[in-house]
TORKOL-4160 file (C-alpha; in steps of 0.2 Angstrom, whole numbers, padded with zeros to 4 digits, m for minus):
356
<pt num="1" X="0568" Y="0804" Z="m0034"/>
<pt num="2" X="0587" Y="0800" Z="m0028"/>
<pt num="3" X="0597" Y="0787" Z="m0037"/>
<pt num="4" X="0615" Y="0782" Z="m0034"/>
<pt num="5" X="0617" Y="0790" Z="m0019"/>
<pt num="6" X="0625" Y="0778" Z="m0003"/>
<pt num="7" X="0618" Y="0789" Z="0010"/>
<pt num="8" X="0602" Y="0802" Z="0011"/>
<pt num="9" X="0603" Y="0816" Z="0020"/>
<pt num="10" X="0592" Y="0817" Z="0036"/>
<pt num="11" X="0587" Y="0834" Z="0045"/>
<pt num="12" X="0574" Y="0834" Z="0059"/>
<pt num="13" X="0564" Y="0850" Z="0064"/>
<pt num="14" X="0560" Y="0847" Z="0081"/>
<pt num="15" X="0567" Y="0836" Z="0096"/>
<pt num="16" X="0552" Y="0833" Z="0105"/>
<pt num="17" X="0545" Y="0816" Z="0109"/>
<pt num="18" X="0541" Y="0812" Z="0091"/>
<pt num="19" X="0559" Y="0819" Z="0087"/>
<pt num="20" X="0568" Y="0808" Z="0100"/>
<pt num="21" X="0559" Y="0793" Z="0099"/>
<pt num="22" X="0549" Y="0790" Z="0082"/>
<pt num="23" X="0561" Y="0798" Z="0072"/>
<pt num="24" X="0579" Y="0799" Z="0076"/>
<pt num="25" X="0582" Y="0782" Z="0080"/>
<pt num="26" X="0575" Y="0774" Z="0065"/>
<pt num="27" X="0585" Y="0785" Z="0055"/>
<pt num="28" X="0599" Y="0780" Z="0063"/>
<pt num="29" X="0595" Y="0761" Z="0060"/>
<pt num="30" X="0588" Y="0766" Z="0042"/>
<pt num="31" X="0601" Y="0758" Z="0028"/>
<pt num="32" X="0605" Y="0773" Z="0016"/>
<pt num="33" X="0598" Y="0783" Z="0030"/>
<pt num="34" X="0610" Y="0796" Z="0037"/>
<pt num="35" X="0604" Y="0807" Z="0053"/>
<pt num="36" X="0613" Y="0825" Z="0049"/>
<pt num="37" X="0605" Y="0841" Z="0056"/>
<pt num="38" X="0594" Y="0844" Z="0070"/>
<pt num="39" X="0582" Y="0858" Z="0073"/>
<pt num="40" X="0583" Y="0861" Z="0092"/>
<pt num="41" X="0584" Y="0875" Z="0103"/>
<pt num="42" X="0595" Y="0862" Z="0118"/>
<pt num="43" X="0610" Y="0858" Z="0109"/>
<pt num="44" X="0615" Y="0848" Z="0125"/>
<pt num="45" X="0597" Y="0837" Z="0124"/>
<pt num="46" X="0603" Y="0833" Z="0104"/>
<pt num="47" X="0620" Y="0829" Z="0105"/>
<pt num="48" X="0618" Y="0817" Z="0123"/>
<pt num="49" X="0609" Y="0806" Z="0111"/>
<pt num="50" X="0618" Y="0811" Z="0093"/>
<pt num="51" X="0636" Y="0818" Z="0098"/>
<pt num="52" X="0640" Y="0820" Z="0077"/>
<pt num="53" X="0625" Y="0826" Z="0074"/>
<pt num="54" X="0623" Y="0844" Z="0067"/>
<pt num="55" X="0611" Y="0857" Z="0078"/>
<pt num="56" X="0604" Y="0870" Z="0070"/>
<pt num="57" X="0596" Y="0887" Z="0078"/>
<pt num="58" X="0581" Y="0889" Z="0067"/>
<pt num="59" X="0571" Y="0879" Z="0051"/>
<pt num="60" X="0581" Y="0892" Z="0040"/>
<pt num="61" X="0599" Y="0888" Z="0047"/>
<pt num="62" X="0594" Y="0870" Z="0043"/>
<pt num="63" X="0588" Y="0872" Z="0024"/>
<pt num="64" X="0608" Y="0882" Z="0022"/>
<pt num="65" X="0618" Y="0866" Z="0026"/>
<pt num="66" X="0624" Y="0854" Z="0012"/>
<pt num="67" X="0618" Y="0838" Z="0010"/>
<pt num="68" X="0601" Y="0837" Z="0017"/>
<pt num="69" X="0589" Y="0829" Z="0007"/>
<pt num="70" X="0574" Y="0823" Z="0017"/>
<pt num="71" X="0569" Y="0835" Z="0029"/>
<pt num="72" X="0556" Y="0828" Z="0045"/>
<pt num="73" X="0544" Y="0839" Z="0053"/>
<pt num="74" X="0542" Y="0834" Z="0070"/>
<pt num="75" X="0538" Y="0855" Z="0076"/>
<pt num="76" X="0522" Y="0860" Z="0085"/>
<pt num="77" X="0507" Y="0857" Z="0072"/>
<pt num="78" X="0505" Y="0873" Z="0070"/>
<pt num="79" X="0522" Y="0875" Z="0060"/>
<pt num="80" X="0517" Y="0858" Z="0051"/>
<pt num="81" X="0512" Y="0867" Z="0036"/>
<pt num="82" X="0524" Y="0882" Z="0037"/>
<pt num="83" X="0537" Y="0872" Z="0040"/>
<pt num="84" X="0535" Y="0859" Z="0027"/>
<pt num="85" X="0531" Y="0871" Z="0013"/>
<pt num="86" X="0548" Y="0881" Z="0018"/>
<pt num="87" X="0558" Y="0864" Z="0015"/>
<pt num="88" X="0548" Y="0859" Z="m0002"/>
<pt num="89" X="0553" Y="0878" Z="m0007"/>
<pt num="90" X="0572" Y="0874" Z="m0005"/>
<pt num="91" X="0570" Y="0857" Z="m0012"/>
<pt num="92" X="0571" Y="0845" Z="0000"/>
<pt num="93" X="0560" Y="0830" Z="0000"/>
<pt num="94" X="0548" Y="0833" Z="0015"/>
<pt num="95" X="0539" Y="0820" Z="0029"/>
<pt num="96" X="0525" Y="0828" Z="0040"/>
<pt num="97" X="0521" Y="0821" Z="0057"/>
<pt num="98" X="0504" Y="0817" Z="0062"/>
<pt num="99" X="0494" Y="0829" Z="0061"/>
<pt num="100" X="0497" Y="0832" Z="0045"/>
<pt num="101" X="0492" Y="0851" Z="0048"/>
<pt num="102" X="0481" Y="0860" Z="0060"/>
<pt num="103" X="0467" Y="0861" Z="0044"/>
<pt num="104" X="0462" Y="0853" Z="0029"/>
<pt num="105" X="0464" Y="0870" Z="0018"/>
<pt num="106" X="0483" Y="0871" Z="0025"/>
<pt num="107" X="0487" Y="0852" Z="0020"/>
<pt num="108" X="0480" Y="0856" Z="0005"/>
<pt num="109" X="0493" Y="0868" Z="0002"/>
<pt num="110" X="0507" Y="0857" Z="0008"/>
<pt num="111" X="0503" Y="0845" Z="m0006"/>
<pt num="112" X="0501" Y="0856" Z="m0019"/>
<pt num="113" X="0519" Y="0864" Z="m0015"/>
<pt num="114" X="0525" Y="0846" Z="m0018"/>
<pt num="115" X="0516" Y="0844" Z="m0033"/>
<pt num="116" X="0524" Y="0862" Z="m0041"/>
<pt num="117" X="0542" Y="0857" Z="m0035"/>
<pt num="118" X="0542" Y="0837" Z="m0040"/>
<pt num="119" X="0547" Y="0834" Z="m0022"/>
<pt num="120" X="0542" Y="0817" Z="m0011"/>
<pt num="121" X="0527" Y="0822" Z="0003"/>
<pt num="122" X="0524" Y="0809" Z="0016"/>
<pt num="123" X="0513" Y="0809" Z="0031"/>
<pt num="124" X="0518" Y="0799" Z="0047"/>
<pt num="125" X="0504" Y="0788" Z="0052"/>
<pt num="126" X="0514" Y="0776" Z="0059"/>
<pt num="127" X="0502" Y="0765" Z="0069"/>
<pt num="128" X="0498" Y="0755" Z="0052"/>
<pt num="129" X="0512" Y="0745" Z="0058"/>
<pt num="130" X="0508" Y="0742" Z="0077"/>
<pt num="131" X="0507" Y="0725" Z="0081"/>
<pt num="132" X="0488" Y="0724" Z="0084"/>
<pt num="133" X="0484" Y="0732" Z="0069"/>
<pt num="134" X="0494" Y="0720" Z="0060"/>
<pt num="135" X="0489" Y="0708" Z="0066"/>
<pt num="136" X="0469" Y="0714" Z="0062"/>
<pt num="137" X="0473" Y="0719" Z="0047"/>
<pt num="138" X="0480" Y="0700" Z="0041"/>
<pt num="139" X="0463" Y="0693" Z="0050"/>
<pt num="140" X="0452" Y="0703" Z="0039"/>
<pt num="141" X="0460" Y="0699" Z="0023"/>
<pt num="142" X="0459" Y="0681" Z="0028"/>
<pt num="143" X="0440" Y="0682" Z="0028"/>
<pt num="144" X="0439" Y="0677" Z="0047"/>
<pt num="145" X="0426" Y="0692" Z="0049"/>
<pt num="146" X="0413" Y="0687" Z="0038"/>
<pt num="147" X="0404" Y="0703" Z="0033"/>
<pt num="148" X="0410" Y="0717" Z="0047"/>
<pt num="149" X="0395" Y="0726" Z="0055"/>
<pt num="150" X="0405" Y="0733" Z="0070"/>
<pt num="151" X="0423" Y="0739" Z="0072"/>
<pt num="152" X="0427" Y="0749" Z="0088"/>
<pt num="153" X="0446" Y="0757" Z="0090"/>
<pt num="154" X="0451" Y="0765" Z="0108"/>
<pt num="155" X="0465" Y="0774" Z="0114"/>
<pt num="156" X="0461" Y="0776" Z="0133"/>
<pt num="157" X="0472" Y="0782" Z="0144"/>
<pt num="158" X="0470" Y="0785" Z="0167"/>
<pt num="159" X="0478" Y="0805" Z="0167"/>
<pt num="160" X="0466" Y="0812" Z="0176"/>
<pt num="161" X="0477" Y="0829" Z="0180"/>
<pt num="162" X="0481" Y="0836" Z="0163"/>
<pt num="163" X="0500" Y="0841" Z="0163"/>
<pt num="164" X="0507" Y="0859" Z="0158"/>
<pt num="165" X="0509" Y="0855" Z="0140"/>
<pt num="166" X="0505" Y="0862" Z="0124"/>
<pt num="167" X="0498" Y="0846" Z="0117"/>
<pt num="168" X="0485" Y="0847" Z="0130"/>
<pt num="169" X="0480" Y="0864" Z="0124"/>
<pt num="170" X="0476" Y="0859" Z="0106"/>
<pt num="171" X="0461" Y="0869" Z="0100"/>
<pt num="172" X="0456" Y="0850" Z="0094"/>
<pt num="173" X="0464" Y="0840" Z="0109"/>
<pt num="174" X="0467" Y="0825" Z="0109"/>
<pt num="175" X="0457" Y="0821" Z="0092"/>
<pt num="176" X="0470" Y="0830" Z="0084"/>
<pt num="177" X="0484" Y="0821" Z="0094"/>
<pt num="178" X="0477" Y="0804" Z="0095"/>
<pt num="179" X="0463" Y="0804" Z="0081"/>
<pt num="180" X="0474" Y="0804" Z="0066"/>
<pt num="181" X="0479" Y="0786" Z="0072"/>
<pt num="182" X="0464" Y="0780" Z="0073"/>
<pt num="183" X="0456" Y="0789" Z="0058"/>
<pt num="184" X="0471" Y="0781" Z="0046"/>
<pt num="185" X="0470" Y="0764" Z="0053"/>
<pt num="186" X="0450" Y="0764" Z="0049"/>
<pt num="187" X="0452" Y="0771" Z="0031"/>
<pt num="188" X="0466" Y="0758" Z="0028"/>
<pt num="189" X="0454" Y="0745" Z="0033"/>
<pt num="190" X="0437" Y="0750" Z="0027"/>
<pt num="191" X="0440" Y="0766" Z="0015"/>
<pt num="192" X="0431" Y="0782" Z="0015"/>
<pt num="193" X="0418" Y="0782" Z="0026"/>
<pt num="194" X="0399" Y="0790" Z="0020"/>
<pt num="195" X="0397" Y="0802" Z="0034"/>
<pt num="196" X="0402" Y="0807" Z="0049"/>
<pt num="197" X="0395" Y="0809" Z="0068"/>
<pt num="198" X="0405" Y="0816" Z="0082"/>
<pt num="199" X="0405" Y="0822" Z="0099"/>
<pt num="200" X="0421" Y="0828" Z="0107"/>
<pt num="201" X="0422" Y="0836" Z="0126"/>
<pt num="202" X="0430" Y="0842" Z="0139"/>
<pt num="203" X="0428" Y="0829" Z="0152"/>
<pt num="204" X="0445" Y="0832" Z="0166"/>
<pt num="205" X="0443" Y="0848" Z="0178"/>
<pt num="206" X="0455" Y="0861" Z="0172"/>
<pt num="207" X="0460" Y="0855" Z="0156"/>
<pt num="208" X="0465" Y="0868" Z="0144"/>
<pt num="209" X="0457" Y="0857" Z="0128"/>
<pt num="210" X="0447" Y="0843" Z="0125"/>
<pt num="211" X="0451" Y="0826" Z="0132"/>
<pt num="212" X="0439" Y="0816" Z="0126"/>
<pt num="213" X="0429" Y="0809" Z="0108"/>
<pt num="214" X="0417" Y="0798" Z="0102"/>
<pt num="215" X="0418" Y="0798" Z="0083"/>
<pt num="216" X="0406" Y="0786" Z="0073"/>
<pt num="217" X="0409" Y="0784" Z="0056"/>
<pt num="218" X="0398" Y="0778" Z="0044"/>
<pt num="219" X="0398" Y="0763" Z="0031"/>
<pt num="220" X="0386" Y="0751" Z="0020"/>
<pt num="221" X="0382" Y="0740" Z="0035"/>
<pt num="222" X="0394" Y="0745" Z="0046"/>
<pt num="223" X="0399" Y="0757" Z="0059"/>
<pt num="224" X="0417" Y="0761" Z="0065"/>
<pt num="225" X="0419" Y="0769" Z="0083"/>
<pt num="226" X="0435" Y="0779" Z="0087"/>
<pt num="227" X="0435" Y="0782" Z="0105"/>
<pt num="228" X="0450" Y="0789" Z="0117"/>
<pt num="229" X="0446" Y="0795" Z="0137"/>
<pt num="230" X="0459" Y="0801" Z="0148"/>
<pt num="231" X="0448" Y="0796" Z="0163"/>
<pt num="232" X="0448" Y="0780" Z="0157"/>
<pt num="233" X="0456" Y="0770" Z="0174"/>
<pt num="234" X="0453" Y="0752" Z="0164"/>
<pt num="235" X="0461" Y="0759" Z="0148"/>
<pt num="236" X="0465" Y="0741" Z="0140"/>
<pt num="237" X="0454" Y="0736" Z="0127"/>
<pt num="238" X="0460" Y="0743" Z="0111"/>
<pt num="239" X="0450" Y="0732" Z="0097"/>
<pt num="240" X="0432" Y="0724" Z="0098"/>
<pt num="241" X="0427" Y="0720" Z="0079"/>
<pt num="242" X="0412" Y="0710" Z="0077"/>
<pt num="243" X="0405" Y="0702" Z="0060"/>
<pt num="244" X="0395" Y="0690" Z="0055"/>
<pt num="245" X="0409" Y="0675" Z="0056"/>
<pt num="246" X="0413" Y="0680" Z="0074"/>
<pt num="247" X="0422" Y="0695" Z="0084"/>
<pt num="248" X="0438" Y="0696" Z="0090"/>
<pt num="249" X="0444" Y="0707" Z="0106"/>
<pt num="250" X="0460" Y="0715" Z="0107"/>
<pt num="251" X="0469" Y="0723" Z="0124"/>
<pt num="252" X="0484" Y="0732" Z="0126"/>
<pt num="253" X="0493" Y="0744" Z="0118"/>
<pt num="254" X="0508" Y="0740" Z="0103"/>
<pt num="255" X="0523" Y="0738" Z="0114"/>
<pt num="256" X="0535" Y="0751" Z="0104"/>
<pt num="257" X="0535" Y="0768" Z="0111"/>
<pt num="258" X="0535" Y="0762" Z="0127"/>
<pt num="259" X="0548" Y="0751" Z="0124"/>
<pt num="260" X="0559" Y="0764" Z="0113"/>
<pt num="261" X="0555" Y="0774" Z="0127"/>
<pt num="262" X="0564" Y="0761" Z="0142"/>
<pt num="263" X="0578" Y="0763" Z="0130"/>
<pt num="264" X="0578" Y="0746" Z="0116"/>
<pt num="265" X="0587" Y="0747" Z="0103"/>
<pt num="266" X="0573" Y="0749" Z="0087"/>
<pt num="267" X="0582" Y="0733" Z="0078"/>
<pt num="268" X="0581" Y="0724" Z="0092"/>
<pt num="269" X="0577" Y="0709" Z="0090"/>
<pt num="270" X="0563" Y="0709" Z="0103"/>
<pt num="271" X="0557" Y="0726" Z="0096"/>
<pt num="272" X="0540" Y="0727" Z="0092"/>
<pt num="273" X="0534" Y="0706" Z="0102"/>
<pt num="274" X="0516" Y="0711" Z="0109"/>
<pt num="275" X="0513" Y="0698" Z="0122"/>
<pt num="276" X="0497" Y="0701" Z="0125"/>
<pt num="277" X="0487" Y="0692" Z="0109"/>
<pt num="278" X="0469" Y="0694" Z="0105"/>
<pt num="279" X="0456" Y="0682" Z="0104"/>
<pt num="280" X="0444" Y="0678" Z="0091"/>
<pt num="281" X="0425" Y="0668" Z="0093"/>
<pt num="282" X="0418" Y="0660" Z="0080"/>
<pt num="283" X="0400" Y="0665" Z="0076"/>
<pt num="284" X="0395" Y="0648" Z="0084"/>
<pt num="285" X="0384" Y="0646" Z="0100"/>
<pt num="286" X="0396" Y="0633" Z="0105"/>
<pt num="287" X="0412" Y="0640" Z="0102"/>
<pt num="288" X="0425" Y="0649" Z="0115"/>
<pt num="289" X="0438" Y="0662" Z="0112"/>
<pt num="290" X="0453" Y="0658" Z="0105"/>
<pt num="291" X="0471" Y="0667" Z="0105"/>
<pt num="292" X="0475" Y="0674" Z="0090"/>
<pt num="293" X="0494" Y="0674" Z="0084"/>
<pt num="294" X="0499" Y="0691" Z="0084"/>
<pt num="295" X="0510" Y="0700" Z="0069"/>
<pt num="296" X="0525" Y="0707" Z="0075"/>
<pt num="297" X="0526" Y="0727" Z="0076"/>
<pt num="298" X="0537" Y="0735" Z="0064"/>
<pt num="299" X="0538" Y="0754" Z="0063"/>
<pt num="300" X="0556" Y="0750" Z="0054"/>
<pt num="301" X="0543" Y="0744" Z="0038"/>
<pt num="302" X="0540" Y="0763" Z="0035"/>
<pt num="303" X="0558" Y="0770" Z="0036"/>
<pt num="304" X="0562" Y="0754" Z="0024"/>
<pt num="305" X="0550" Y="0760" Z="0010"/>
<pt num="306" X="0555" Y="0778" Z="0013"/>
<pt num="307" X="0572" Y="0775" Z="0010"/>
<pt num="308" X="0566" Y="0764" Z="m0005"/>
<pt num="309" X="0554" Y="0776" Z="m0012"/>
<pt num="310" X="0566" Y="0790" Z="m0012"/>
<pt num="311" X="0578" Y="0780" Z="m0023"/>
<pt num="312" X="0563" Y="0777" Z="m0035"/>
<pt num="313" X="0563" Y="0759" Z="m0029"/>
<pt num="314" X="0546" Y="0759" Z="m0021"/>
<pt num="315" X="0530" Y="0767" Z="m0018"/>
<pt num="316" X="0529" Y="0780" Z="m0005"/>
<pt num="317" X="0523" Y="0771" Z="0012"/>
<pt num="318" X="0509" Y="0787" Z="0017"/>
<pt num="319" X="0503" Y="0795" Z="0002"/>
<pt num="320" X="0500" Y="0815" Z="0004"/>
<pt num="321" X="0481" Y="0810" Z="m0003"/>
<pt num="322" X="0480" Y="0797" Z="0012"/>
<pt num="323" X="0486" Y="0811" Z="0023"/>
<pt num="324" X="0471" Y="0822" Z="0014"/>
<pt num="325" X="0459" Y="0809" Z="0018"/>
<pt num="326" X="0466" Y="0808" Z="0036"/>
<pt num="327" X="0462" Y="0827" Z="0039"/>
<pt num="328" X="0445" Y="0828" Z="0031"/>
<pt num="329" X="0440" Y="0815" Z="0042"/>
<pt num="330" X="0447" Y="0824" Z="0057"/>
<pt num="331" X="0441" Y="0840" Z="0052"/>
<pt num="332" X="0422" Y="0834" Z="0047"/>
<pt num="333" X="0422" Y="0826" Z="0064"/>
<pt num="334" X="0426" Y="0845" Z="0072"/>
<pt num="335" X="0411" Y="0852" Z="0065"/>
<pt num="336" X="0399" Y="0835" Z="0068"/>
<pt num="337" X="0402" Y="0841" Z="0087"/>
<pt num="338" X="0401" Y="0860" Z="0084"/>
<pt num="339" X="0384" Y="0855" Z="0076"/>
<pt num="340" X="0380" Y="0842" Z="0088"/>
<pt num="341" X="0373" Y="0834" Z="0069"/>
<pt num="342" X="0379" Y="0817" Z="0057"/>
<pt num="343" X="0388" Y="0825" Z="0043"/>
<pt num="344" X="0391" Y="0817" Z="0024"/>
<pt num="345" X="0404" Y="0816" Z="0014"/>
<pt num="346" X="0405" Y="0820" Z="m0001"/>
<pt num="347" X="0402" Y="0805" Z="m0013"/>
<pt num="348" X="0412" Y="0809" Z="m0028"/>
<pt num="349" X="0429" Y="0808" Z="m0021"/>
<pt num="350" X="0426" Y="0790" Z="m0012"/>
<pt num="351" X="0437" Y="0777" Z="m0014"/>
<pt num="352" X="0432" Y="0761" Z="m0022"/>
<pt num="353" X="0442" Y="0751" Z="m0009"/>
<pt num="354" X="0453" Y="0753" Z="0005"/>
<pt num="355" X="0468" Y="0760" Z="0005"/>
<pt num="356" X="0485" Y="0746" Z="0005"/>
């Protein structure tokens, strides 16, 4: 780790959507957080949003500046791993976008290049800190639930004409592009699941990779269902949990992308304020729904315990394990719909409990 040091060194590989808008900005707003280089082929995009900021040609012409000690992988996921092992090899602490890697073998890899080099790994699942998710989290730990028996999480979205991207042509799709979230959020809350059923398709004319997934996983008593559609033209509900001391419904998606996007400031002070609160219904044949108050988003939360960890005055916020346990999940679910069969997981390697 880092000790005494007033400001870390940030380099970015990438300045993409996840460069520009997850990452960037909250390293800007980070204490001891200091934004320096920047992998991009546009100059011009980098520096109308960082004018003092470094751009460098190429992943190598980064790793040769000074005073970079955290480097964030933002690239296509297909230079995740190469990528992320090039900067462990130079010695730079190393924070991996979702997906961690394009296979469970590669992310395997990743980590144990951290391990031989003593450097930091992190994995970016930053939707532990959406505002719903929070909120669901602190109505679980508070007992509301009862015993769960049914946990659905869906990311629909109404794009029926798939755009010319290479995020669209994932060999995975949108399970590898939105799946991660979902898969994380549900091992925070129940652990490693016992088995895995999916079915993942191609549901929009013309679209060069799958658009669609139905992913079940299964528990002691419980199931959890990760759907996501992108012909979905009522795409709100996002949580429906159901147990045996009553079931809460969640709409709406966490406000923070969309609002980094219109251009908020990340510390401001209405950053991360999701006006649309779930409701929760007692297990009683009398009872109504009743607005829950909602937790406030806080993607800032992981950046602050990066910055902490790194100094050796914290944990590190994503594990590179949770990230394994992430892309065995997603990579289990790929052969499920190959098969078109459940598949187990291994029991030895389970978990006792969730993950914090």
């Amino acid at each position: 780790m880092i000790a005494d040091v007033a400001d870390l060194g940030v380099g970015l590989i990438g300045y993409g959507l996840a460069g520009k808008v997850f990452h960037a900005p909250f390293v800007a707003a980070t204490p001891g957080l200091s934004l320096r280089a920047v992998v991009s082929r546009d100059a011009a995009k980098v520096h109308a949003d960082w004018p003092g900021v470094t751009v460098a040609p190429d992943v190598a012409g980064l790793l040769a500046l000074p005073g970079i000690d955290l480097v964030i992988v933002a690239s296509p996921d297909h230079c995740h791993a190469g990528d992320a092992r090039a900067a462990l090899a130079a010695g730079r602490h190393v924070l991996v976008d979702k997906p961690f890697a394009t296979s469970l073998d590669e992310a395997r890899a990743v980590a144990a290049a951290a391990d031989a080099v003593g450097r930091m790994l992190t994995v970016f699942h930053n939707r532990r800190w959406d505002a719903d998710f929070l909120t669901l989290r602190a109505l679980v730990e508070d007992g509301r639930f009862g015993d769960i028996v049914h946990f659905e999480s869906h990311f629909d979205r109404w794009r029926p004409e798939p755009p010319a991207v290479w995020k669209e042509a994932r060999e995975a799709g949108s399970w590898q592009d939105l799946g991660p979230h979902l898969v994380d959020q549900a091992l925070c809350l129940f652990g490693r699941p016992q088995a895995v059923t999916a079915d993942i398709a191609t549901m929009r004319a013309g679209a060069p990779g799958p658009d669609w997934f139905h992913v079940i996983l299964h528990y002691d008593g419980m199931r959890a269902i990760l759907h996501s559609s992108k012909l979905a033209a009522d795409h709100g509900l996002r949580f429906a949990v159901h147990g045996t001391g009553g079931s809460w419904i969640k709409h709406g998606l966490d406000p923070q992308e969309a609002a980094i996007v219109a251009g908020m400031a990340v510390d401001d002070a209405a950053m991360g304020i999701d006006d649309r609160p779930g409701a929760f219904t007692p297990a009683d044949p009398h009872a109504t729904p009743q607005a829950t108050a909602g937790r406030r988003g806080d993607y800032a939360r992981f950046w602050r315990e990066l910055a902490a960890a790194l100094r050796g005055q914290g944990d590190n916020p994503v594990t590179a394990a949770e990230g394994l346990a992430v892309m065995e999940v997603l990579e289990t679910a790929l052969l499920s719909a190959r098969q078109r069969r459940t598949i187990d997981l291994p029991p030895a390697a389970r978990p006792s409990r969730p993950r914090r």
